[in-house]
C-alpha positions as CSV (number, residue, x, y, z in Angstrom):
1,X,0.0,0.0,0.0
2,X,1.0,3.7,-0.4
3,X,-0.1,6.6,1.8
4,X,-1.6,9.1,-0.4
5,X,-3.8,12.7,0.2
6,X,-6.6,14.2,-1.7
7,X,-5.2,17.7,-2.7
8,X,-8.0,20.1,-1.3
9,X,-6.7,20.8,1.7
10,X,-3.7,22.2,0.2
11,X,-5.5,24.1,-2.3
12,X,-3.8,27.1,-1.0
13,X,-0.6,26.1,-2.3
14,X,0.8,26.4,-5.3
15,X,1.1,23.0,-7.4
16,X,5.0,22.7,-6.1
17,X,4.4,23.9,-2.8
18,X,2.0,21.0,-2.2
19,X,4.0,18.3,-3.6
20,X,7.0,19.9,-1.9
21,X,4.7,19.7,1.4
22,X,3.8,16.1,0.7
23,X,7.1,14.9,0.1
24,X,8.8,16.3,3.2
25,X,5.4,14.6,4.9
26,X,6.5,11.1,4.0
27,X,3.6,10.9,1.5
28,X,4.2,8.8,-2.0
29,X,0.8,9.6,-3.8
30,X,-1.6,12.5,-4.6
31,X,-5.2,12.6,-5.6
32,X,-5.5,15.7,-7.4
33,X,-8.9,17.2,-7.7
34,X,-10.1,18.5,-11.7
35,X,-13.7,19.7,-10.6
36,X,-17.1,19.9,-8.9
37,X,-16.6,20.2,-5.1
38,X,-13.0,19.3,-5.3
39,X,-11.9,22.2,-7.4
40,X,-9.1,22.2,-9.5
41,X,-6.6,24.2,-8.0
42,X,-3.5,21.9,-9.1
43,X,-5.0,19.8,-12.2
44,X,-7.3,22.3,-14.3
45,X,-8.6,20.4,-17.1
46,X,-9.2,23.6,-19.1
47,X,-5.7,24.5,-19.1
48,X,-4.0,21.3,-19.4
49,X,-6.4,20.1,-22.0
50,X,-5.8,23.5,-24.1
51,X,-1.8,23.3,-24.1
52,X,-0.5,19.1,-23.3
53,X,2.9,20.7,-23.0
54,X,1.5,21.2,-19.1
55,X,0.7,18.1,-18.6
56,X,3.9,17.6,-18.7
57,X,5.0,19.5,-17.1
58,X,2.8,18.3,-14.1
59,X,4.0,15.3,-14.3
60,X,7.5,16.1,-14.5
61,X,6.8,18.2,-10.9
62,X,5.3,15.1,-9.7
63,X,8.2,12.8,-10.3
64,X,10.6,15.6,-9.2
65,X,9.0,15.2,-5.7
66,X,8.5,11.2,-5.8
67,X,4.8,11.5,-5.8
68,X,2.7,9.2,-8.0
69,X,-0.7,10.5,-9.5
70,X,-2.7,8.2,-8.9
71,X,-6.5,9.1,-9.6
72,X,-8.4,12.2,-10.8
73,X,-11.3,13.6,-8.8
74,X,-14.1,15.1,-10.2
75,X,-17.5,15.2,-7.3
76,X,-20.7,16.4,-9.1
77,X,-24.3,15.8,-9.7
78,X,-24.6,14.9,-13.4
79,X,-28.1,13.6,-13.0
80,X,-28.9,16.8,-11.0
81,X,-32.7,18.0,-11.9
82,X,-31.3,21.4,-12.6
83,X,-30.3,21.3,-16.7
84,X,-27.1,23.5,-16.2
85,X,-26.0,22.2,-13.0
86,X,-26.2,18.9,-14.3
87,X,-24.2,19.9,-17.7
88,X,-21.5,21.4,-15.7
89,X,-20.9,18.2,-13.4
90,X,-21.4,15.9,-16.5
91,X,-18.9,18.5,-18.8
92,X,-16.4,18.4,-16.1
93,X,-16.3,14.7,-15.7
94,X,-15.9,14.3,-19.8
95,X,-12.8,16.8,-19.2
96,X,-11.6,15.0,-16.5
97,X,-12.0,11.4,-18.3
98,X,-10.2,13.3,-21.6
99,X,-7.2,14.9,-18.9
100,X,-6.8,11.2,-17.7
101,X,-6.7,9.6,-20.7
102,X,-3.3,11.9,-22.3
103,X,-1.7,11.0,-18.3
104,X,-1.8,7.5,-18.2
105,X,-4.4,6.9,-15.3
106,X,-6.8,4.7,-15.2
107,X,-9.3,5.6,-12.3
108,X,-11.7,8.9,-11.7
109,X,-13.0,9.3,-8.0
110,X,-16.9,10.3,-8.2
111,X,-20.8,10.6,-7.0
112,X,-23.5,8.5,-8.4
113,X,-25.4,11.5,-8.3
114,X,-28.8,12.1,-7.2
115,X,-32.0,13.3,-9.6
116,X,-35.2,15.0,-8.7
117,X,-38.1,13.2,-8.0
118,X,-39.1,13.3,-11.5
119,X,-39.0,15.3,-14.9
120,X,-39.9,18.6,-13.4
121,X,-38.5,18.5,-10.2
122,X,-36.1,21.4,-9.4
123,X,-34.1,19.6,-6.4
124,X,-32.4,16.4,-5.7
125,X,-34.6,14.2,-3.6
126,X,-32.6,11.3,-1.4
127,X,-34.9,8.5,-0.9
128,X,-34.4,7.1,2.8
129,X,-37.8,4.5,3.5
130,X,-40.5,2.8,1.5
131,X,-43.2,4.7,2.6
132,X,-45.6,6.4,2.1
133,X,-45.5,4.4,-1.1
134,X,-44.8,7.7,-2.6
135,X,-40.9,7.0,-2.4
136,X,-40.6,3.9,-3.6
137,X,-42.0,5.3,-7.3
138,X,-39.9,8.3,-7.1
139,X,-36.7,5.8,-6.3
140,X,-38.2,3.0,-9.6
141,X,-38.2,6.4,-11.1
142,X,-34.7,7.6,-10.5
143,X,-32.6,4.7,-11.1
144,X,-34.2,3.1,-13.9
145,X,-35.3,6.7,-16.0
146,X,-32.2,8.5,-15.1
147,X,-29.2,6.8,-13.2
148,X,-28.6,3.7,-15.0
149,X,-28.9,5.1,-18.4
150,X,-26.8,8.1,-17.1
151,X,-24.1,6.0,-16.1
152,X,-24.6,3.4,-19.0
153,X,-23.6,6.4,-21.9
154,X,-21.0,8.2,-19.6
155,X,-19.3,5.1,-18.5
156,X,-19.1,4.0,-22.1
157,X,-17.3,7.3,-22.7
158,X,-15.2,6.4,-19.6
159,X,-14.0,3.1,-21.2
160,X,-13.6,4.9,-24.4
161,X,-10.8,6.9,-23.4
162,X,-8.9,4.5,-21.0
163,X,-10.7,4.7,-17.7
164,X,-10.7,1.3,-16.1
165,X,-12.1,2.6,-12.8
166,X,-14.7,5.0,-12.3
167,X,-15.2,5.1,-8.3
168,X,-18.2,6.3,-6.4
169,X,-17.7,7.2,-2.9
170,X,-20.9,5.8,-0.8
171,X,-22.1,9.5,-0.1
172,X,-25.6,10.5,1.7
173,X,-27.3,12.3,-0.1
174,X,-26.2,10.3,-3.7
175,X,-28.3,7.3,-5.1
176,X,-24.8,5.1,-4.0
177,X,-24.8,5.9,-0.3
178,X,-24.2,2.3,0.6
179,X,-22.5,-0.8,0.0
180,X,-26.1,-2.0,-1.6
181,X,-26.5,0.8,-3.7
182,X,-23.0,0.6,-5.2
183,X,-23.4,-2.5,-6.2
184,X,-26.8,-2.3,-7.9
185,X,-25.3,0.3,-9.9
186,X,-22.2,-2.0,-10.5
187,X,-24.9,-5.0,-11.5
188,X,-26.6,-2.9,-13.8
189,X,-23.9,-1.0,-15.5
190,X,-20.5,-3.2,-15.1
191,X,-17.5,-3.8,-13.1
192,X,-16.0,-0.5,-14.8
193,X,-18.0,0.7,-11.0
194,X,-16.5,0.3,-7.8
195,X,-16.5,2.1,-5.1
196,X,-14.6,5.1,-3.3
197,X,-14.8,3.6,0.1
198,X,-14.7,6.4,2.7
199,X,-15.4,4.8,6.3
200,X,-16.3,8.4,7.3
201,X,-19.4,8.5,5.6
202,X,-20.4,4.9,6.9
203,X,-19.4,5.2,10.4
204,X,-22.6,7.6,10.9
205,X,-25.2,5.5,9.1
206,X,-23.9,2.4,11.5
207,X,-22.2,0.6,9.0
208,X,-19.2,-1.5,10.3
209,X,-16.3,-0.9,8.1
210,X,-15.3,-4.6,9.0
211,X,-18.4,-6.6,7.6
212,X,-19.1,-3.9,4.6
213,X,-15.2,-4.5,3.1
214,X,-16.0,-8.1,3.0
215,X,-18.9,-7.2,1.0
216,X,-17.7,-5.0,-1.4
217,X,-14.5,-7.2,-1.8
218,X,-12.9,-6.9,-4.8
219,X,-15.3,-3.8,-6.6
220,X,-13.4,-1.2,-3.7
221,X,-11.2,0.7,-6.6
222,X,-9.8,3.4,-4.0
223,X,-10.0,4.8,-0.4
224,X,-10.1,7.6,1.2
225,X,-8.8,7.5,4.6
226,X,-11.4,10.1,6.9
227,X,-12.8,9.6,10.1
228,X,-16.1,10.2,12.2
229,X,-16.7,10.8,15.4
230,X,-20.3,9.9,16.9
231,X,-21.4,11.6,19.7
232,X,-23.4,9.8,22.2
233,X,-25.0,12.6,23.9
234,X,-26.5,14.4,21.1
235,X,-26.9,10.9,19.3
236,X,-28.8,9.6,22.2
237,X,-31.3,12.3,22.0
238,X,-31.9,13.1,18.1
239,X,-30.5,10.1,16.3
240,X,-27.6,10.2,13.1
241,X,-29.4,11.9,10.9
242,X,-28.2,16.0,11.4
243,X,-29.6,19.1,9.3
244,X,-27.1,21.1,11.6
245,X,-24.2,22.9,10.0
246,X,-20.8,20.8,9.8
247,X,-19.2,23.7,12.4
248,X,-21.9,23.3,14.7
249,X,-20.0,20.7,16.6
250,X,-21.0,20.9,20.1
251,X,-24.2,20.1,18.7
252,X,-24.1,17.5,16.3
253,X,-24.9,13.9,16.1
254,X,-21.2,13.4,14.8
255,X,-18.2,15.3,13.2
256,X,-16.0,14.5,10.2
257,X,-12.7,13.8,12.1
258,X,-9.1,13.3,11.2
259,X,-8.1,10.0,11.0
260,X,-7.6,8.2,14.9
261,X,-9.5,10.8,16.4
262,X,-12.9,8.8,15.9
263,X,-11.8,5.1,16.1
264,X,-8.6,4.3,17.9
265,X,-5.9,2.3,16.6
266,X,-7.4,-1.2,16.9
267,X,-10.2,-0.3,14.0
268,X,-8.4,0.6,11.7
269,X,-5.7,-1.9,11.7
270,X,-8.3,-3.5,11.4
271,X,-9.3,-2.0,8.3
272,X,-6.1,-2.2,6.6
273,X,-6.0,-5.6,7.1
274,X,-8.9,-6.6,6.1
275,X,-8.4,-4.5,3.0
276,X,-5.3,-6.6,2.3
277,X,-7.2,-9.8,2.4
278,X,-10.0,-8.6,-0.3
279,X,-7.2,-7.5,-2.7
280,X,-6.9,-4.1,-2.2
281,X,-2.9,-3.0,-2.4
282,X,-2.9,0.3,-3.6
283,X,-3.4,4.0,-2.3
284,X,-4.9,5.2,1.3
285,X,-5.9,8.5,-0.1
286,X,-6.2,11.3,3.4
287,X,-9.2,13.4,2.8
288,X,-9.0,16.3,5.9
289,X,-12.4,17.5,6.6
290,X,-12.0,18.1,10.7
291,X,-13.4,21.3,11.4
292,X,-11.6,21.1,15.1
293,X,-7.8,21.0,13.7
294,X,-6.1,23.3,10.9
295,X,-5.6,21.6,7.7
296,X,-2.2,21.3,8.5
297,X,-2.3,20.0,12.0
298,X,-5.2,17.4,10.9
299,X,-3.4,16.5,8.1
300,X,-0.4,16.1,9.3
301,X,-1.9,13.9,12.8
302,X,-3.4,11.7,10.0
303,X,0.0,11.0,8.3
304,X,1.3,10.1,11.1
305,X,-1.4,8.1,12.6
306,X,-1.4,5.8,9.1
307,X,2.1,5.6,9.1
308,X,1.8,3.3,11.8
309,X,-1.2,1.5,10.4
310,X,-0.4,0.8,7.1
311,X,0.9,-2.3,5.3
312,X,3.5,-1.3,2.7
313,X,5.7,-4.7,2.3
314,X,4.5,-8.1,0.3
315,X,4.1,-10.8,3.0
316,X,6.3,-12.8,1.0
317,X,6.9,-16.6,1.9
318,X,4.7,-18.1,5.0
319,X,7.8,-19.9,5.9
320,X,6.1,-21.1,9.6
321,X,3.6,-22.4,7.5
């Protein structure tokens, strides 16, 4: 495995001053961001796209700071009821596919996207129960007149151009909020699907990372490595589900966390090891979203804490065995 970071939190920086940062951190790989929620401070597919000379010259800047590139990501709503909103998350995921494609890598980090419930809605509408019977047609509605097809044309573009991994991270909100959900879409589209898997968003809904990565097995394409803590006072009282604002801490169910300072040690060692034993051997991606700690200080408390938690080596021979 390699420990990797998702380049918002450096967004700040300039392209070399991040990779400069990441090196001195001990870090061999970077998720850059080309869109949506992301942004594209470091990787603008508009400006690399218009002059490949840059691409280049990325990737020399990369290599100059031992850094693999090792995904593009692109979070939007392409099956957003909103006509332009959903062209600008579907244009920049074509430009991200067609920036990919002239560097050599293979997967795009993603939502499934949510639509309206149905052709004149104006807003995204997350299904969460079966009743009133209401939901259950808006949800027939939305995956089978909008989210398969969506994802049957742009995957087909995807594959096109060289992407062999399009990954959805299992996102509230999104049609593929789950480990069910991701793979229904996988079932229906192809294995091009897998998923992001980011235990932050999974802890909340009381899904144990454990049981779920023996689920998802071999369709887990990438990782992002974010934690959450639950709080059992508020939680007690109101439940997981929280309207409240993300810096409202004190009076949330739970809080994005940096890595360690939801689950201790034990879990995710745990995690790593059991991603090892479904096949996964490739980046832990560190997405900072703790609103308690700087960017830096959470950033760098997660490098440190997977540091200790990762598996880098092959096991090579069992020679007790």
């Amino acid at each position: 495995m390699k420990l990797g970071v998702f380049s918002p939190v450096l967004n700040s920086m300039s392209t070399e001053e991040a990779f400069a940062y990441l090196n001195k951190s001990g870090v061999q790989a970077v998720e850059l961001g080309t869109g949506g929620s992301p942004g594209k401070a470091h990787c603008d597919p508009d400006i690399l796209l218009a002059d490949e000379s840059k691409i280049t010259d990325l990737q020399d800047l990369a290599k100059k700071y031992d850094l693999e590139i090792n995904a593009l990501s692109c979070h939007g709503n392409g099956v957003h009821p909103q006509k332009e909103v959903a062209d600008k998350a579907d244009s920049d995921f074509r430009k991200t596919v067609l920036l990919a494609e002239k560097m050599g890598i293979e997967k795009i980090i993603t939502f499934s996207g949510c639509p309206g419930d149905g052709p004149n809605a104006t807003y995204p509408n997350w299904v969460t129960c079966p009743w009133p019977d209401d939901f259950l047609k808006v949800l027939d509605w939305q995956w089978n007149e909008v989210l398969i097809p969506y994802w049957k044309k742009t995957a087909a573009f995807a594959e096109d151009h060289g992407i062999k991994k399009i990954c959805f991270e299992m996102h509230p909100g999104f049609c593929v909020y789950n480990p069910e959900t991701m793979m229904k879409l996988r079932n229906a589209v192809g294995d091009i699907l897998g998923a992001n898997y980011d235990p932050s968003h999974l802890f909340w809904q009381g899904i144990d990372p454990i049981a779920s990565i023996r689920y998802l097995g071999k369709a887990i394409y990438h990782f992002h490595a974010k934690d959450t803590k639950i709080d059992p006072i508020n939680c007690a009282i109101n439940g997981v589900l929280d309207t409240k604002h993300y810096s409202d801490e004190i009076h949330r169910s739970w809080v994005f966390r940096s890595v360690g300072y939801g689950h201790d040690y034990q879990l995710w060692k745990d995690i790593i090891s059991n991603l090892r034993m479904v096949g996964y051997d490739d980046v832990i991606s560190i997405e900072h979203e703790d609103s308690l700690m700087s960017g830096n200080e959470g950033l760098q408390k997660a490098i440190s804490f997977l540091k200790e938690v990762l598996i880098y080596e092959d096991t090579g021979k069992m020679f007790w065995a």
